[in-house]
C-alpha positions as CSV (number, residue, x, y, z in Angstrom):
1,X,0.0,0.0,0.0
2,X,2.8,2.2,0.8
3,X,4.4,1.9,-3.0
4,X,1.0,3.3,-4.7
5,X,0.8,6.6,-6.0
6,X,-0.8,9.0,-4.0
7,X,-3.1,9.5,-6.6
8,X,-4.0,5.4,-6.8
9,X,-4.0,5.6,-2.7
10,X,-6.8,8.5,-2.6
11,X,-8.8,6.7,-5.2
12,X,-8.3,3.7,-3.3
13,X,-9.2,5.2,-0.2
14,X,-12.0,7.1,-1.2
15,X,-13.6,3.8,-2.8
16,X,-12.7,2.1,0.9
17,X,-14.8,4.8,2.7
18,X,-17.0,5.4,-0.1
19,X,-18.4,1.6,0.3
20,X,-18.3,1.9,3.7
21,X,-20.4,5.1,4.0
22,X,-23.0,3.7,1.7
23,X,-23.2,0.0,3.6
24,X,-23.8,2.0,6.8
25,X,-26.1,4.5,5.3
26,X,-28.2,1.5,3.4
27,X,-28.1,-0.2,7.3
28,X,-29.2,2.8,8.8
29,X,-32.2,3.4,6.3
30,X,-33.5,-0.1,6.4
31,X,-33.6,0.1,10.4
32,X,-35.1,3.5,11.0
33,X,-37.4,2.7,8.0
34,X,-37.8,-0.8,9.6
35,X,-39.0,0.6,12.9
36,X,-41.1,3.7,11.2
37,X,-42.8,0.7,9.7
38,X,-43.3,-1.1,12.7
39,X,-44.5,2.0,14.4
40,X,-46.8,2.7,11.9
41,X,-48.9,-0.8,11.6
42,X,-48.6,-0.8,15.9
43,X,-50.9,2.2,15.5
44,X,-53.0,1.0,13.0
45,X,-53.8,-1.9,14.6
46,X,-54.2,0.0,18.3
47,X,-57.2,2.0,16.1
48,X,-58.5,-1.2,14.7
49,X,-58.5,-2.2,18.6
50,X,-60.1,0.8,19.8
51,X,-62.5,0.7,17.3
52,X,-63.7,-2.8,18.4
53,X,-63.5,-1.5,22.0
54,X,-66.4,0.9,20.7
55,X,-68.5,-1.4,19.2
56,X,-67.9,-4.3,21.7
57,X,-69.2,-1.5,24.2
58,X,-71.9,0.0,22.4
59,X,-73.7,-3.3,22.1
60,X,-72.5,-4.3,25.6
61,X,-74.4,-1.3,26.7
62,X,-77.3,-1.5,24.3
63,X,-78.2,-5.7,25.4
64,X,-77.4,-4.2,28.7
65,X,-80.0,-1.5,28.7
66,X,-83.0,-4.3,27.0
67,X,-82.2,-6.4,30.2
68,X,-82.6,-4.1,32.4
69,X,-86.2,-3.8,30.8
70,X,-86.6,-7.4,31.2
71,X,-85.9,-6.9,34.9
72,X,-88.1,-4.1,35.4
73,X,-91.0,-6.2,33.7
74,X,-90.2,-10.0,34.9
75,X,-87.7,-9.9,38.0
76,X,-90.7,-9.2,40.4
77,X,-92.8,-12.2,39.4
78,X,-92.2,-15.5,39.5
79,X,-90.0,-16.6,36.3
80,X,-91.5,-20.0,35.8
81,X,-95.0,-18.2,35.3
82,X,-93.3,-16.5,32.0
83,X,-93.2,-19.3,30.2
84,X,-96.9,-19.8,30.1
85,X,-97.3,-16.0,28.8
86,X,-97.8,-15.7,25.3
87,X,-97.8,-12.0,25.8
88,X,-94.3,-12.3,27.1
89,X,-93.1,-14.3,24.6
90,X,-94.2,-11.5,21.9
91,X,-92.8,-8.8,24.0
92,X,-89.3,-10.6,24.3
93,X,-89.8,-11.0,20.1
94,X,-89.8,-6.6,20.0
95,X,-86.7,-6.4,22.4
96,X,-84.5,-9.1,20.0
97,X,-85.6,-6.8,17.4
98,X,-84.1,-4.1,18.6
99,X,-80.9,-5.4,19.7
100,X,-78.0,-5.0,16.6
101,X,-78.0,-8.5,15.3
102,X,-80.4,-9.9,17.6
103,X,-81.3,-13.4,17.6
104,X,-83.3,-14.6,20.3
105,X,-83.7,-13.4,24.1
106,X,-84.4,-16.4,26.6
107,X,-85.8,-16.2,30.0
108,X,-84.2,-19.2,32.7
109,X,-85.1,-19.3,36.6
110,X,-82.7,-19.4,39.4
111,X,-82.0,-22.8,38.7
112,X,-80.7,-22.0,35.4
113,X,-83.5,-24.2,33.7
114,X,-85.0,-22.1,30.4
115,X,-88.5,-20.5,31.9
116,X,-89.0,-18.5,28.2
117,X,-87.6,-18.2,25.0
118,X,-88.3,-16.1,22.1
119,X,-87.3,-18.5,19.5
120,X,-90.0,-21.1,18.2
121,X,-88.3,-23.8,18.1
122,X,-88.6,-27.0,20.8
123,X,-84.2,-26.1,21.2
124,X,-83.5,-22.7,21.6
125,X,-80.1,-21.8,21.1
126,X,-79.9,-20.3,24.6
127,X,-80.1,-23.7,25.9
128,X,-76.4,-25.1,24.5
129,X,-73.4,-24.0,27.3
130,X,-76.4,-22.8,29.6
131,X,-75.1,-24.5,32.7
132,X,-71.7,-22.7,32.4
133,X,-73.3,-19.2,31.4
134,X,-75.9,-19.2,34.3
135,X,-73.3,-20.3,37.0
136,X,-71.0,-16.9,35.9
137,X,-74.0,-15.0,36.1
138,X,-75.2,-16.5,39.4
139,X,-71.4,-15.6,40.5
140,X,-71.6,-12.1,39.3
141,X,-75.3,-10.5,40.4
142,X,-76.0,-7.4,38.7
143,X,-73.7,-7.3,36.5
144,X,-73.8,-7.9,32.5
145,X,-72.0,-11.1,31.3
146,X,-70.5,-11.6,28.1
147,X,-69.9,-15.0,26.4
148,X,-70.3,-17.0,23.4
149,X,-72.3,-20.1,22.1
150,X,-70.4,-22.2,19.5
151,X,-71.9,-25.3,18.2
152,X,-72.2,-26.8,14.8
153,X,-75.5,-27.5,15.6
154,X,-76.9,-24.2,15.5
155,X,-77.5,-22.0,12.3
156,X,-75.5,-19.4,12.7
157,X,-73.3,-21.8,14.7
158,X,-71.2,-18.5,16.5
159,X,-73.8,-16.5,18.6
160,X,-72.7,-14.1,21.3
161,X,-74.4,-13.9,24.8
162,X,-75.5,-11.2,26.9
163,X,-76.4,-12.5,30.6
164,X,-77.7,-10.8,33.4
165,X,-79.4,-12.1,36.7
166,X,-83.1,-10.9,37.3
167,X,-83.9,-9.8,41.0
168,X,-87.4,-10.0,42.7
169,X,-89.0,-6.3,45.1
170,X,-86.3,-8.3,48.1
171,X,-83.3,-8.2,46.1
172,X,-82.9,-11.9,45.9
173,X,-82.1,-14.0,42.1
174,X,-85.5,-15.0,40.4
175,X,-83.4,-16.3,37.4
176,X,-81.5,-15.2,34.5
177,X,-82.3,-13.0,31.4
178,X,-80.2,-13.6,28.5
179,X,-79.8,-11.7,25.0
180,X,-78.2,-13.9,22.0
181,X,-76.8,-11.7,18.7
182,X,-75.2,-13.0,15.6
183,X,-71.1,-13.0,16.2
184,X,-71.4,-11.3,12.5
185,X,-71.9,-7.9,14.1
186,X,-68.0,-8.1,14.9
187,X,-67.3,-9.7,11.5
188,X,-68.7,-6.9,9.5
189,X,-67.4,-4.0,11.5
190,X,-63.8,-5.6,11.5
191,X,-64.1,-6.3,7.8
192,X,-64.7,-2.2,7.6
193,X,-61.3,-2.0,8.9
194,X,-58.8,-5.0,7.6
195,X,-58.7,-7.0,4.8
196,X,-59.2,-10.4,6.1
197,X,-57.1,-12.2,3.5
198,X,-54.0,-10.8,4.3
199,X,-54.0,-12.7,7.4
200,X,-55.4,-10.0,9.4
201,X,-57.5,-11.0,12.8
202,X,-59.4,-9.8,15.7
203,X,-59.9,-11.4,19.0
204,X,-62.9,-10.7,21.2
205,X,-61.8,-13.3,24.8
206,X,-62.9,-13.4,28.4
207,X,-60.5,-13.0,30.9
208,X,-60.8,-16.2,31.4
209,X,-59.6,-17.3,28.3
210,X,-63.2,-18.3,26.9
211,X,-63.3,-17.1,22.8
212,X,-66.2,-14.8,22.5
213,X,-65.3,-14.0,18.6
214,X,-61.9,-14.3,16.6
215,X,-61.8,-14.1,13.1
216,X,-61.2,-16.6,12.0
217,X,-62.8,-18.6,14.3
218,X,-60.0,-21.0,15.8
219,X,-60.9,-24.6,15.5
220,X,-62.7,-26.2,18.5
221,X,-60.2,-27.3,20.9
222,X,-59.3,-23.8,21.0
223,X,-61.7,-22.3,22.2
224,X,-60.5,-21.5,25.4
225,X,-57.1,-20.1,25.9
226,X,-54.7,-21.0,28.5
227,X,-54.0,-17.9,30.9
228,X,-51.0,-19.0,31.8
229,X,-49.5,-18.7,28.5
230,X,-49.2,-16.5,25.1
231,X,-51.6,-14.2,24.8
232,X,-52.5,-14.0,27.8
233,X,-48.6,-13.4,29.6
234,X,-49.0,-10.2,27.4
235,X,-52.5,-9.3,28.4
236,X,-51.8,-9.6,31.7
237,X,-48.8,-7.3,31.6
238,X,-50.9,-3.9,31.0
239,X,-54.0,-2.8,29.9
240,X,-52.8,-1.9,26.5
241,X,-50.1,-2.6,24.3
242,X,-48.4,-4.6,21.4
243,X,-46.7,-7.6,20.5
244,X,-45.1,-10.2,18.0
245,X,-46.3,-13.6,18.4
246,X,-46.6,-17.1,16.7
247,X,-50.5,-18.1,16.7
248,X,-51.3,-20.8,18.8
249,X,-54.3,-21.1,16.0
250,X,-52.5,-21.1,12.2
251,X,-49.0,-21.1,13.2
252,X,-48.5,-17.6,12.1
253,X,-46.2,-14.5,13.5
254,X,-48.2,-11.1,14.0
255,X,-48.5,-8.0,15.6
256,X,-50.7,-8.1,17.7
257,X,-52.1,-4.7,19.9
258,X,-54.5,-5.5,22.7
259,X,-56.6,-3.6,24.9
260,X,-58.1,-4.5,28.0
261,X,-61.2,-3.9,29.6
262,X,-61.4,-4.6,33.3
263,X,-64.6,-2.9,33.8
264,X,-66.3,-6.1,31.4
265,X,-63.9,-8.5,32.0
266,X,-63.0,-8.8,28.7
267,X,-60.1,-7.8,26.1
268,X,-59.6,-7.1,22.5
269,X,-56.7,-7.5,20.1
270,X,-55.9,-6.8,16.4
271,X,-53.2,-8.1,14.5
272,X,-51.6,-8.8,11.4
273,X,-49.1,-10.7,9.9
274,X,-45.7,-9.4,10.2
275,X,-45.6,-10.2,6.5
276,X,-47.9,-8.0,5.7
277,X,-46.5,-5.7,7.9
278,X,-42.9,-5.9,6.0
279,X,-44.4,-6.5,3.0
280,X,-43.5,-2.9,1.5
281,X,-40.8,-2.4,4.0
282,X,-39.4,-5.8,1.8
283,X,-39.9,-4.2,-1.6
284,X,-38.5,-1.1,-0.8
285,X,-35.3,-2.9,0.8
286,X,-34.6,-4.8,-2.0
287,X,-35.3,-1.9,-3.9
288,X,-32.5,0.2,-2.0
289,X,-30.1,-2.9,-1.8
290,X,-30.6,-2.9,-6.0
291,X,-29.7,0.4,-6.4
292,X,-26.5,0.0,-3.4
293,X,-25.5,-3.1,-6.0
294,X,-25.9,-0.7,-8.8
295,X,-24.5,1.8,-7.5
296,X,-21.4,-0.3,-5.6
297,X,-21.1,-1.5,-9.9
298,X,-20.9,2.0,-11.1
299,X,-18.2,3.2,-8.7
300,X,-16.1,0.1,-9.2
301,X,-16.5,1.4,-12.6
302,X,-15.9,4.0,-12.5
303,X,-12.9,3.3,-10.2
304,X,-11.3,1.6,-13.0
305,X,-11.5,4.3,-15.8
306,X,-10.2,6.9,-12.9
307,X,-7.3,4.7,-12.8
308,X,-6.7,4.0,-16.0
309,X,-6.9,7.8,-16.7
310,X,-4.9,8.5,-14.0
311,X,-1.9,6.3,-15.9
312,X,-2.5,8.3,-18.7
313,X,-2.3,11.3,-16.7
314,X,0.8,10.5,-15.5
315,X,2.2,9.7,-18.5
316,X,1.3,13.1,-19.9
317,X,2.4,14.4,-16.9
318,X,6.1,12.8,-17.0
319,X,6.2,14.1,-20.6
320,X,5.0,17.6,-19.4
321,X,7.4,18.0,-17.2
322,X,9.8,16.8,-19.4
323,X,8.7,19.7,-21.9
324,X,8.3,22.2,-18.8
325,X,11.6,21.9,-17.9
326,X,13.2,22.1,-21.3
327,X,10.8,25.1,-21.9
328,X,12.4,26.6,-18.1
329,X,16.0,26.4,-19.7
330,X,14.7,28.0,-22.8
331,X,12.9,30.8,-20.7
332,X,16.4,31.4,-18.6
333,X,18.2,31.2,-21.6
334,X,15.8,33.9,-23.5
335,X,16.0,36.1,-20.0
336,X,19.8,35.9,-20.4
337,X,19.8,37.2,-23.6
338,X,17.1,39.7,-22.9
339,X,19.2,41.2,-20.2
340,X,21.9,41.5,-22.3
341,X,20.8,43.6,-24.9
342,X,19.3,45.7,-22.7
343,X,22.5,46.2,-20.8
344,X,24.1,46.6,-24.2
345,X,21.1,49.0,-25.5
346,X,22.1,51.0,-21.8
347,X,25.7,51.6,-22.9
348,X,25.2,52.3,-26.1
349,X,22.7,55.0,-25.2
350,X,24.9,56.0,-22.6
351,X,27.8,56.3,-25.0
352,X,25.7,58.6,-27.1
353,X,25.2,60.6,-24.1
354,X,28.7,60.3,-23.6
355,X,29.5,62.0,-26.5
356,X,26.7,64.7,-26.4
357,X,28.0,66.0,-23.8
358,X,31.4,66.3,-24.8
359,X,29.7,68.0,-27.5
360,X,28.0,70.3,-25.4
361,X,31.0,71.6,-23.4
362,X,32.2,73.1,-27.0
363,X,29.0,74.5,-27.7
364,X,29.0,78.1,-27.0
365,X,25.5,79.4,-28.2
366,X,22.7,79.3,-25.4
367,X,19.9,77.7,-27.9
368,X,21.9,75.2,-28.9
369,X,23.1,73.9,-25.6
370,X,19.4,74.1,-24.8
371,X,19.2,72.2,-27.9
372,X,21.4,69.7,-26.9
373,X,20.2,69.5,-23.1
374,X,16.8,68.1,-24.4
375,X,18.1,65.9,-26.4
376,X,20.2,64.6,-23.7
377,X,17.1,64.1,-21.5
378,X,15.2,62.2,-23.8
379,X,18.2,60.1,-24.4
380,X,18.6,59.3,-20.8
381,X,14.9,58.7,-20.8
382,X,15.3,55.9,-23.0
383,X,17.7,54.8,-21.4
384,X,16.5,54.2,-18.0
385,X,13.6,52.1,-19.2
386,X,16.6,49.5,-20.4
387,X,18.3,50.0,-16.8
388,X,15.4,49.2,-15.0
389,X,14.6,46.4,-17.0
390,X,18.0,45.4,-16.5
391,X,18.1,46.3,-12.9
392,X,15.3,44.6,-11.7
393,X,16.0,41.1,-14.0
394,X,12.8,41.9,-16.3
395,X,12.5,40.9,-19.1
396,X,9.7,43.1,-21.0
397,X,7.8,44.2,-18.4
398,X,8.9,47.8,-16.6
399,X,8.3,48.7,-13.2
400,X,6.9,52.2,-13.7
401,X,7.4,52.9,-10.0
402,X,11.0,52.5,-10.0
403,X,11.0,54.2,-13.7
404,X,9.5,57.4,-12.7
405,X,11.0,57.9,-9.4
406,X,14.4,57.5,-11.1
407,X,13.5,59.4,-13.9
408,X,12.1,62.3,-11.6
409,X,15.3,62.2,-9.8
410,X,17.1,62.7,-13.0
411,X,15.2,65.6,-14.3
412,X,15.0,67.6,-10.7
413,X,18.9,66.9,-10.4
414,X,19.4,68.6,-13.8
415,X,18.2,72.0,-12.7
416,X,19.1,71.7,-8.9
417,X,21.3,74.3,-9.4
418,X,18.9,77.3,-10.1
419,X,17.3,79.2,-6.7
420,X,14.4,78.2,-5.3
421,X,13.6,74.4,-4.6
422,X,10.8,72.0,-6.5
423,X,9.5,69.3,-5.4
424,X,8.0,66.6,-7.2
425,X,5.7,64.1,-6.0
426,X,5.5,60.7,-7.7
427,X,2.1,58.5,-7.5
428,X,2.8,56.0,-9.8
429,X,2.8,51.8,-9.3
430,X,2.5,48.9,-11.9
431,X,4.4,47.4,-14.3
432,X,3.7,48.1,-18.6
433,X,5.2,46.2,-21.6
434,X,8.4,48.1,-23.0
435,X,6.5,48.8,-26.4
436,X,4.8,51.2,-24.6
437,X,7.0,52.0,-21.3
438,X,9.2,54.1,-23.8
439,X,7.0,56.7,-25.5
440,X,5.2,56.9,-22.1
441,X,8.8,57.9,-20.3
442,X,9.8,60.1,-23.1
443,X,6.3,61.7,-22.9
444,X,6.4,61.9,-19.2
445,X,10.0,63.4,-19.9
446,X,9.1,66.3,-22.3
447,X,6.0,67.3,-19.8
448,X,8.3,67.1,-16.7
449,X,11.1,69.3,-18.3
450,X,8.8,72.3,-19.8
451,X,7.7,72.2,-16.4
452,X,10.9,72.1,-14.5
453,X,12.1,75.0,-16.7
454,X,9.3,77.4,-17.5
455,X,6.8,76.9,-14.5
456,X,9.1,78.3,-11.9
457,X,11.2,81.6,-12.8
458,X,13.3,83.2,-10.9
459,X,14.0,80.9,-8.5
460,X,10.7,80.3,-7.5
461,X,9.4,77.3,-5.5
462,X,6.5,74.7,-6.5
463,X,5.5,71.1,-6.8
464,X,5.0,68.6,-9.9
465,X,2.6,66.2,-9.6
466,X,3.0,62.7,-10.9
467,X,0.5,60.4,-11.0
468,X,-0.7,57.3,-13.2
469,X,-4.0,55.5,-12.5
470,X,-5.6,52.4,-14.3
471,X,-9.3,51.6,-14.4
472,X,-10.9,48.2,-16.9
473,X,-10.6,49.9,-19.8
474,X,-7.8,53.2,-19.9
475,X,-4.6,54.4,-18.6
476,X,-4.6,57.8,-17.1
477,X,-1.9,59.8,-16.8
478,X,-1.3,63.8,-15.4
479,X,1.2,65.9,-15.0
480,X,0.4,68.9,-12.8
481,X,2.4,71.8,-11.6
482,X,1.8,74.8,-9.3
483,X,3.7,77.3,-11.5
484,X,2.8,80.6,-13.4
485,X,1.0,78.4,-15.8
486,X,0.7,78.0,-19.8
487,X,1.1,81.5,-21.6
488,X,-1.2,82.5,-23.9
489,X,1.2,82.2,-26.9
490,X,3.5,79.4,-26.0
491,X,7.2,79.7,-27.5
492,X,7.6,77.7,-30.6
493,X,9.5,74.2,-29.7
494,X,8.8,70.6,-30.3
495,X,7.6,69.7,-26.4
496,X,3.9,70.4,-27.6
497,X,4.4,68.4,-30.5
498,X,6.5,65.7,-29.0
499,X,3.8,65.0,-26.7
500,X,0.9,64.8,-29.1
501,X,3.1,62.9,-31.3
502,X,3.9,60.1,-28.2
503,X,0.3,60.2,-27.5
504,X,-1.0,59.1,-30.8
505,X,2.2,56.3,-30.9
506,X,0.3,55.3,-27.5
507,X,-3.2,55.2,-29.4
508,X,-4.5,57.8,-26.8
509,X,-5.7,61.7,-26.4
510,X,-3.9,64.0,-24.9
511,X,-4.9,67.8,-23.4
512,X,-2.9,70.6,-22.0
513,X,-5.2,73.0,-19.6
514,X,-4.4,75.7,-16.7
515,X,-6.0,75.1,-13.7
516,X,-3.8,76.7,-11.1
517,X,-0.9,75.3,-12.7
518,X,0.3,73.9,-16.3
519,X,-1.6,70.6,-16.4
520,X,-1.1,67.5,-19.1
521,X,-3.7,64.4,-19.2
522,X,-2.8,61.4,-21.3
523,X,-5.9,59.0,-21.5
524,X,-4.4,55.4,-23.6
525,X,-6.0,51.9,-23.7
526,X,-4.8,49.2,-21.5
């Protein structure tokens, strides 16, 4: 690992933690989105619960409410006397009627022997499991009792029982009233809810494990659940709550959330299976393990052609360098020679100089001195652009700063010795190409000489102002002096012309204005 490129090492790296980061990203989805599942179907099915709560009570309530009524009408007179009452018989009829699902209301005496029954038949239904029903009900005096009759004998064969003892003017049992509805009632509300063919159930049990309705109905040895085991360890646990379980019915795992009801003595449940649970928590984790494969396939794809390309890149990279450094040699080479001839441009303008001045200490006419003076400034003008470009190891490029401070040095040392004292003041920074550093420091020349020499007679003091600015598009560059000023009718010379001729080599205007002063603006294109 140590021997790879550093290039080959990030990729390798970032593939490393790139597979990494998207193996625990895809675990962490599927959990949370896992238990956001879960969480989701938990309250579902506590709804589903409640909702049967509602209806289990609301008919608990109604059957309780019709016998009651049967009390108030029967408890007080002997129950083996109703049997005999046709009247009674038809009265029972209108309370079954209204009862939900009503199917028959029977009338039994303390014994628990059937007194009255509104069904015609010689077997009422109330008569199967009576022994069991009336003992709870003798147990529980005054209080509604709900159970279930399930024989294959009956038609419907699942009927659920509403029992309640009677009491006489003394308070003591004169039998037991009891009101029998089709088990359907919970069938078609829960239907409202679930769809029973994904495996969805609801459980309607005693707490003492005695099935008043399930759907589906378990088969008959299960009946009754044992307390002591699953559900009822879970029921027994709170009053509410949820669960995965294996069916002791089908064999099945579900969710299951349960309520309890203390008050009747009864609880609820509804569950599902946790396939149909995970169902689209499956399909959308295959889904996202796809597109991880996928995307796992693409990288390592992608992997490869990043290498590959990055042996190419090396290759051009070698062979770059390779051509960088030959091109370096050349550039140090080219600088060499640059410097040289701008050394060798220096002396030979220097030489000129050289000579013009020898020339000038023969020359005894004042004009002609004068003459020979400019010309010597503009000489040395030139010739400092090559010095500085030599100077400061440049090859084409000119440090203006350096340039004009020199050059202003130059200029004001040339006329030190009049009286008086100028000063001038240099704002000028940047670098320009030599093409154009030259007529700008011959131009700045001319303008900085007429000034030196006719702005300030007679030994009079003052200030020059420098200054060169640069915005996107123009150069500007001023000249500005505090002396007596243009004259009207300047003397005839070539400064004027110099300048205007410089300005239109530098493609730009130039103006010459008093303002306090002698001022000169030069406006060129970057």
């Amino acid at each position: 690992m140590v021997g790879l490129p550093r290039p080959k090492l990030l990729l390798a790296l970032v593939g490393v933690l790139s597979l990494l980061g998207g193996s625990i990203g895809l675990v962490s989805i599927t959990w949370y989105d896992h238990q956001a599942t879960l969480e989701d179907w938990r309250q579902d099915l506590a709804v589903s619960a409640r909702l049967l709560e509602s209806s289990l009570r609301g008919i608990h309530s109604d059957a309780e409410a019709h016998l009651l009524r049967i009390e108030d009408r029967l408890g007080a007179s002997s129950v083996t006397k109703a049997k005999l009452s046709e009247q009674n018989r038809r009265w029972l009829d209108g309370i079954v009627a209204a009862v939900p699902r009503g199917m028959s209301a029977c009338i039994h005496d303390s014994q628990g022997n059937l007194a009255a029954s509104s069904e015609h038949r010689d077997l009422p239904a109330c008569v199967f499991g009576l022994r069991e029903r009336a003992a709870k009900a003798l147990n529980h005096p005054g209080k509604t009792i709900t159970s279930a009759i399930l024989d294959e004998r009956l038609q419907p064969d699942h009927l659920v029982v509403f029992s309640r003892t009677l009491h006489n003017g003394s308070g003591q049992v004169s039998g037991i009233a009891e009101i029998l509805i089709d088990a359907a009632y919970f069938n078609d509300l829960f239907h409202s809810m679930q769809q029973p063919d994904l495996g969805s159930i609801f459980l309607v049990v005693g707490t003492d494990g005695v099935v008043v309705a399930r759907h589906p109905m378990p088969p008959p040895p299960l009946y009754r659940f044992d307390t002591s085991k699953p559900p009822f360890t879970e029921f027994s646990m709170s009053l509410d709550g949820s669960y995965r379980s294996v069916s002791v019915v089908d064999g099945m795992e579900r969710l299951i959330s349960f309520r309890g009801l203390p008050d009747l003595d009864m609880v609820i449940a509804a569950g599902m299976t946790t396939t149909m649970v995970f169902r689209d928590w499956t399909a959308r984790t295959q889904r996202n393990a796809t597109l991880f494969a996928g995307a796992i396939l693409l990288l390592l794809a992608l992997a490869a052609v990043t290498n590959e390309s990055l042996r190419h890149e090396s290759r051009l990279l070698r062979s770059m360098e390779h051509k960088a450094v030959e091109l370096t040699e050349a550039l140090e080479e080219k600088d060499v020679l640059f410097q040289e001839v701008h050394h060798r441009v220096k002396n030979n303008l220097q030489v000129i100089s050289s000579l013009l001045t020898m020339q000038l200490l023969h020359v005894k006419d004042k004009a002609a001195r004068d003459t020979l003076k400019d010309a010597l400034d503009r000489i040395s003008s030139m010739g400092l652009v090559h010095q500085t470009l030599y100077e400061n190891n440049m090859a084409a490029n000119v440090d203006l700063g350096v340039y004009f401070g020199r050059l202003a040095e130059a200029l004001v040392g040339g006329f030190s010795s009049r009286k008086g004292g100028v000063t001038v003041q240099v704002d000028v920074s940047g670098t320009m190409e030599l093409e154009r550093a030259v007529p700008l420091g011959m131009l700045a020349n001319e303008a900085l000489a007429n000034a030196l020499k006719h702005a300030f007679p007679d030994g009079r003091a003052g200030v020059v102002s420098i200054s060169l600015a640069r915005d996107d598009s123009e150069w500007h560059f001023s000249i500005r002096d505090d002396g007596i000023g243009l004259p009207e009718r300047p003397e005839k010379g070539i400064g004027l012309s110099l300048i205007k001729a410089l300005t239109r080599q530098l493609n730009g205007k130039s103006a010459v204005s008093r303002d306090g002063g002698t001022v000169v603006i030069v406006t060129f294109p970057v």
